[in-house]
N, C-alpha and C positions, 0 to 999 in steps of 0.2 A: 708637726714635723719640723716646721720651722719657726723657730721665737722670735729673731730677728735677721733683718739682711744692714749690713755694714760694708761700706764702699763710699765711689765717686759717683755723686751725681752727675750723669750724661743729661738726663733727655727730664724737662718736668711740664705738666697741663695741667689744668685746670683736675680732670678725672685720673688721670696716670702720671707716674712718676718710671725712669729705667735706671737704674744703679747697677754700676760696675763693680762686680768684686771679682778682680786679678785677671778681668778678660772674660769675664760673662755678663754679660747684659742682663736683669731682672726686669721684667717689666711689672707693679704693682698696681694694681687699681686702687685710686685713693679718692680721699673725700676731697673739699673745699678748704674745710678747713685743717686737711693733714698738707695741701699743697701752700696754703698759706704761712703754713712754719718750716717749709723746706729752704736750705739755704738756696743759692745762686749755684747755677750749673758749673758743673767742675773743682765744686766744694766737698768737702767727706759730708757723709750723711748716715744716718742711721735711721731705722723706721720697723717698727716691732709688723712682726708678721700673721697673716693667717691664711693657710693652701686649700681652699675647696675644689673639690674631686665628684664630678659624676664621668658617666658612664662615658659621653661625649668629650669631655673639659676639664682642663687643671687650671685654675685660677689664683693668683698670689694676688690677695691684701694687703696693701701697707699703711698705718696708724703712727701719728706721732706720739700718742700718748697710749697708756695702759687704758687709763676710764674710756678711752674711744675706741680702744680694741675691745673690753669687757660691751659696752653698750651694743658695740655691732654681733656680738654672740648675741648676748639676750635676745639681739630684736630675730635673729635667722633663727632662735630657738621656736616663736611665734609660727602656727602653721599660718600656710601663705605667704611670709615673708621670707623673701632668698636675698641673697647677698646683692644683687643688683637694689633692691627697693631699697633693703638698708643703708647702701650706702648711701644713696638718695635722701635718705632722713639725716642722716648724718649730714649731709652737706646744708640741711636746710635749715642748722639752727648748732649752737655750740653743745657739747652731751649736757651739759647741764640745762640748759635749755628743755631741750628732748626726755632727758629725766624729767623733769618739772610738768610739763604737759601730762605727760604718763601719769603722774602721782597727783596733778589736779584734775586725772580725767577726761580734760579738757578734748573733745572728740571732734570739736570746727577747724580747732589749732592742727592735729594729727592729720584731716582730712587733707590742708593743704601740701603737705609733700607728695615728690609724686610718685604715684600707683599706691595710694592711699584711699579707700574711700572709706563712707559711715562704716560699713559691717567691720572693715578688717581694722581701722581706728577703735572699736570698741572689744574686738578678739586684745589687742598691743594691750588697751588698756586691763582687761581681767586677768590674761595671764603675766602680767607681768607689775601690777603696780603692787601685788605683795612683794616679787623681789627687790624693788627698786627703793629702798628709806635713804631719805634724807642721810643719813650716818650710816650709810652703807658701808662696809668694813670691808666687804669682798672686793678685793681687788688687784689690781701695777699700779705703783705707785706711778705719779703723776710724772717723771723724768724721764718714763721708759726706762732705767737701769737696767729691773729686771722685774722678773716677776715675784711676788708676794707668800709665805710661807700659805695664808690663806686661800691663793688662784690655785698653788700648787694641791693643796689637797682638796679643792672644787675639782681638778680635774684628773684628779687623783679618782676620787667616786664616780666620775664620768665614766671613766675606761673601765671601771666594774659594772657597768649597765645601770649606775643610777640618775637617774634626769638631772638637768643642770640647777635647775627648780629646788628639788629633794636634796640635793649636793650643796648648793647654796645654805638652804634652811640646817641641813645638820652643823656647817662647819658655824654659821652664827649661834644656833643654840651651844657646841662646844667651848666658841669662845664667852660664851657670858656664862658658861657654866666654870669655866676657867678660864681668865684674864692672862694667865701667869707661864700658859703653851707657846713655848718659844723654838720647837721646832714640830717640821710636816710631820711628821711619823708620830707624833704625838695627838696632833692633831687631829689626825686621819684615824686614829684610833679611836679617840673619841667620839668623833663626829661620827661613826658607824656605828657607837653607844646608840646612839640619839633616832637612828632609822628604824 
C-alpha cells in the first residue's frame, strides 16, 4: 500500500523511527541498521515502506534499503517467522551477512538472533536458500529510488495467488530466457510462460 514515506525526521531509536509528512507523524519500526543510516532529527528523510495488517494491528516498516526491505519479506514468507523476529534478524547482522548464513546453511549462526532456535534456523534455511543466490537479480536497487522492473512483476504474480517463492523462480527463469526485457508487462508475461 505504501512504497515509501518521505518527510521530517522528528523522533529516531534504536527500533523506531516517526517522520513527519506535512503534519502526520509515521511512526516506523525499523532495524539497527536502518536507524544507523537515518540522518539527524529534523533532517528530510526517506525510508522505503511495508504495512502489515492483522485482525488486531496495522504496523508500518521502514527499510533504508531495497535488499533489506526484499530480505525482511523473504524471511516473514518462512512459516513461523513474523515481522517482529525478522526484523530481529535483520538488526543482528548487515542483509548480506544474513543472506550468506542462509546460503552457507550455517544453522549455530541463525540460532543466535533472537526467537531463533535449531528447528526454525533450519525451516529459514530450506525454504529459502534456493531463493536466495549469490547474483540474485530480484530486487530495489540498493538507493531505495524505487523499485525494480523485476520486484514489480514478483509482486505482480503475488496478487494473482502465486507464492513469492514461484513468482521469484518465474521472473529469474524469464530473465535468462530473455536478457533483452526491458519492461514489466513483458516480463510478467513471460514469467507466466514459465509457471
Amino acid at each position: 500500500m505504501y512504497e515509501y514515506i518521505k518527510g521530517t525526521l522528528i523522533r529516531k531509536m534504536p527500533n523506531s523511527a516517526v517522520i513527519d509528512v506535512q503534519g502526520v507523524g509515521y511512526l516506523l519500526e525499523i532495524s539497527i541498521n536502518t536507524f544507523e543510516a537515518l540522518p539527524r532529527v529534523n533532517e528530510s528523510c526517506q525510508l522505503l515502506t511495508y504495512l502489515y495488517v492483522r485482525e488486531d494491528a496495522q504496523r508500518l516498516y521502514g527499510f533504508g534499503t531495497g535488499e533489506e526491505r526484499n530480505l525482511f519479506l523473504e524471511l516473514t514468507s518462512v512459516s513461523g517467522i513474523g515481522p517482529k523476529v525478522a526484523l530481529g534478524i535483520l538488526s543482528g547482522g548487515t542483509v548480506e551477512e544474513v543472506r550468506q548464513r542462509i546460503l552457507d546453511e550455517d544453522v549455530s549462526a541463525l540460532k543466535r538472533f533472537p526467537g531463533i532456535g535449531p528447528k526454525t534456523a533450519k525451516r529459514i534455511i530450506l525454504e529459502l536458500r534456493e531463493t536466495l543466490t549469490p547474483s540474485d537479480e530480484i530486487g530495489v536497487s540498493g538507493d531505495g529510488a524505487g523499485t525494480s522492473i523485476n520486484q514489480e512483476a514478483v509482486l505482480a504474480l503475488e496478487s494473482l495467488g502465486y507464492s513469492r517463492t514461484q513468482a521469484e523462480k518465474s521472473v529469474k527463469t524469464a530473465l535468462k530466457q530473455d536478457e533483452g526485457i526491458d519492461n514489466v508487462e513483458k516480463l510478467i508475461k513471460r514469467a507466466l510462460k514459465t509457471l
